[in-house]
C-alpha positions, 0 to 999 in steps of 0.5 A: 906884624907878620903872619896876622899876630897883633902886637898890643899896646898896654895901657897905664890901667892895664899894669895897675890892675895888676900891680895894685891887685885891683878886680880885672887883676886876673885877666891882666895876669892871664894876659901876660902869660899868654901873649908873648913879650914881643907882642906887647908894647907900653909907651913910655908916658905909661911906664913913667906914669906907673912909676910916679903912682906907685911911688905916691901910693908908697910902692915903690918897690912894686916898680922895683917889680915890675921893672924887673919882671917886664923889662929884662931880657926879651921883655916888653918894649918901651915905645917913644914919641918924636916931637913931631908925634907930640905936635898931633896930641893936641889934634887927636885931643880934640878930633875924640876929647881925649886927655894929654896921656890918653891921646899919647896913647892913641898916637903910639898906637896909631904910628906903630899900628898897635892894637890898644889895650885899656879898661878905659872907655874914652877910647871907645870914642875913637876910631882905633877903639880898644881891647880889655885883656878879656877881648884878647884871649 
């Protein structure tokens, strides 16, 4: 992260507001057309996660979409944990009362130092906080 950019992690809520056409759908959009793919990271709990949700809401072809829009050429990077990383999810778990997919999210966070993106509150627990994509803009 040079020249002081912040590079941001975008969490699950993040892509189905958008996905879903749901209230801060809007935002979302705003976020993506400002920031620069290589300025944002999604783990791959999250990318896996969307997949499974909209193929059980019957949308499958919205990740067909997404997939297409968001990860071709230069497009978002995909991060993964080592199964070493995985070790700490139970820690950072119960150090903030997070779930498994949310203290995921903390940890790639956390070892890529990310700035974390998410409408969820639970993160506000911890002590690397979040954005909405409001806050980023």
């Amino acid at each position: 992260m040079s020249g002081g950019t912040n590079v941001y992690l975008l969490a699950t809520n993040i892509f189905l507001e958008l996905l879903l056409d749901q209230e801060e759908a809007a935002s979302v959009q705003v976020l993506l057309n400002t920031q620069a793919p290589g300025d944002l990271r999604i783990s791959d709990l999250a990318f896996h996660s969307i997949g499974i949700i909209l193929y059980q809401k019957k949308a499958a072809h919205l990740f067909s979409v997404f997939v297409r829009d968001l990860f071709g050429e230069g497009g978002i990077t995909i991060l993964s944990l080592t199964t070493e990383d995985i070790e700490r999810v139970e820690q950072v778990a119960s150090a903030f009362g997070l779930d498994f997919d949310d203290a995921y999210q903390y940890i790639v966070a956390e070892k890529f130092d990310l700035v974390l993106v998410s409408f969820d509150t639970d993160f506000d627990r911890t002590d690397k906080k979040r954005v909405t994509p409001v806050g980023i803009q």
